[in-house]
matplotlib code that plots the C-alpha trace (Angstrom):
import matplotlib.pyplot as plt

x = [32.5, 34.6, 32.1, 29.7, 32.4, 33.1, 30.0, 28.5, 25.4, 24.0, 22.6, 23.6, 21.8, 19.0, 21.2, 24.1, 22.1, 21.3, 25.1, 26.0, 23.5, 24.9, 28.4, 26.9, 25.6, 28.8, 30.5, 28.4, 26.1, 22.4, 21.2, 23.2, 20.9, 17.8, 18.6, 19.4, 16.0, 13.6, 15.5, 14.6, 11.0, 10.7, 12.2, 10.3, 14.0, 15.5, 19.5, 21.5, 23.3, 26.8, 26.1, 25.3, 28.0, 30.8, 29.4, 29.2, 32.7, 33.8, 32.4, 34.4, 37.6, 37.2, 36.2, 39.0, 41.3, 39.7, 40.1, 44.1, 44.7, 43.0, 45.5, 48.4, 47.6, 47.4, 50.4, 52.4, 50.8, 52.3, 55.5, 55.7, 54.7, 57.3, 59.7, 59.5, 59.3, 62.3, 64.0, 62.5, 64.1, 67.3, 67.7, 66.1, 69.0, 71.7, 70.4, 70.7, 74.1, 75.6, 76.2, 77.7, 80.0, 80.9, 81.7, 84.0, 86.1, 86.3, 87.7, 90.0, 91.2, 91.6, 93.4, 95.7, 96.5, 97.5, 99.9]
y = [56.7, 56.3, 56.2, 54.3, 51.6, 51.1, 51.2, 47.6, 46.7, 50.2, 51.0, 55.1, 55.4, 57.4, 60.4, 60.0, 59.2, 63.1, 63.8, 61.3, 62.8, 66.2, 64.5, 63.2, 66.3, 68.2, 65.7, 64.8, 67.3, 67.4, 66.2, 62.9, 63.1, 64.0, 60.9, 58.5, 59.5, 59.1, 55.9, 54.5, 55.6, 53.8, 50.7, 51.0, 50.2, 52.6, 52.7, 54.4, 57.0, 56.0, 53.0, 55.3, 57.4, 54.4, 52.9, 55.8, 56.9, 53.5, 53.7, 57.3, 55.4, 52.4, 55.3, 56.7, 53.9, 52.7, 56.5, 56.2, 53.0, 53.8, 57.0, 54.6, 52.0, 55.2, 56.6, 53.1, 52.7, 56.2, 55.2, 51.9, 53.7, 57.1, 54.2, 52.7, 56.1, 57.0, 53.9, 54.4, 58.1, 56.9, 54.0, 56.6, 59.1, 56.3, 55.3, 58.9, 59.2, 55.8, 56.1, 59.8, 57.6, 55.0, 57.3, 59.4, 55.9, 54.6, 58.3, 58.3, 54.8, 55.9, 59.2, 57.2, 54.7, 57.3, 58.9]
z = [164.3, 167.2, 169.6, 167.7, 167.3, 171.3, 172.7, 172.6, 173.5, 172.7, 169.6, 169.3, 165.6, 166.7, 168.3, 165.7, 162.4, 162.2, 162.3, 159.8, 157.4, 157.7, 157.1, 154.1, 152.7, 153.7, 151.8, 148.7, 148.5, 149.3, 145.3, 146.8, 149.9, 148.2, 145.7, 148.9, 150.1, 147.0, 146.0, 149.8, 149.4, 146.4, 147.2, 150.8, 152.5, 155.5, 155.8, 158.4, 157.3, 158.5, 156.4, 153.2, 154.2, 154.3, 150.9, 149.3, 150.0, 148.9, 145.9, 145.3, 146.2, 143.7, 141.1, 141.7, 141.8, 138.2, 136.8, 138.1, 136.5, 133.6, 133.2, 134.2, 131.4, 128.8, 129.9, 129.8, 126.3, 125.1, 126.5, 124.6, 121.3, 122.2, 122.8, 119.4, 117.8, 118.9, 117.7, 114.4, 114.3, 115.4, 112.8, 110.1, 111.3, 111.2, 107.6, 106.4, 107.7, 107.0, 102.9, 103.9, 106.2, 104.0, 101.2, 103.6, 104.8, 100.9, 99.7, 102.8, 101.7, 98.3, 99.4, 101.5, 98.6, 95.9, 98.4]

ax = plt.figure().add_subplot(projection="3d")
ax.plot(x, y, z, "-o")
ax.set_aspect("equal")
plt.show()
């Protein structure tokens, strides 16, 4: 890509589009390629391989950002629902304790009064 990129005025496609198929392969396997081509023979269009290459592993990175926000938006949603379980224990555990409490203080009072 390097190469490709500082030479100006040349056009190095023909000696470097063999290369970028076999990156392509390498990289997405050759039921990728073999879809690339058909779908270019039936829409009568030719692209350069880096150019399939470079869109192609664009569109892997956008998956994959969409996949990790998709996870990140679950997790944040499991948080927020832990989050008010865990209140809802707490309160339920402060309600089962309070009247135990309350009767302990009264007969403490009372104790304290007779003496």
């Amino acid at each position: 890509m390097h190469i490709e990129n500082t030479t100006k005025g040349r056009d190095l496609s023909p000696a470097t589009d063999e290369l970028w198929k076999k990156f392509y392969v390498r990289q997405f396997g050759i039921e990728s390629a073999n879809l690339v081509v058909e779908r270019m023979g039936q829409k009568r269009v030719i692209f350069k391989w880096k150019q399939l290459y470079e869109a192609k592993l664009k569109d892997r990175e956008e998956a994959t950002q969409k996949s990790l926000d998709r996870i990140k938006k679950r997790y944040q949603e499991e948080d927020a629902s832990l989050g008010h379980l865990l209140v809802d224990f707490v309160l339920s555990v402060t309600n089962l304790f309070l009247p135990t409490r309350v009767q302990y203080v009264v007969s403490y009072h009372i104790s304290c009064s007779s003496d």
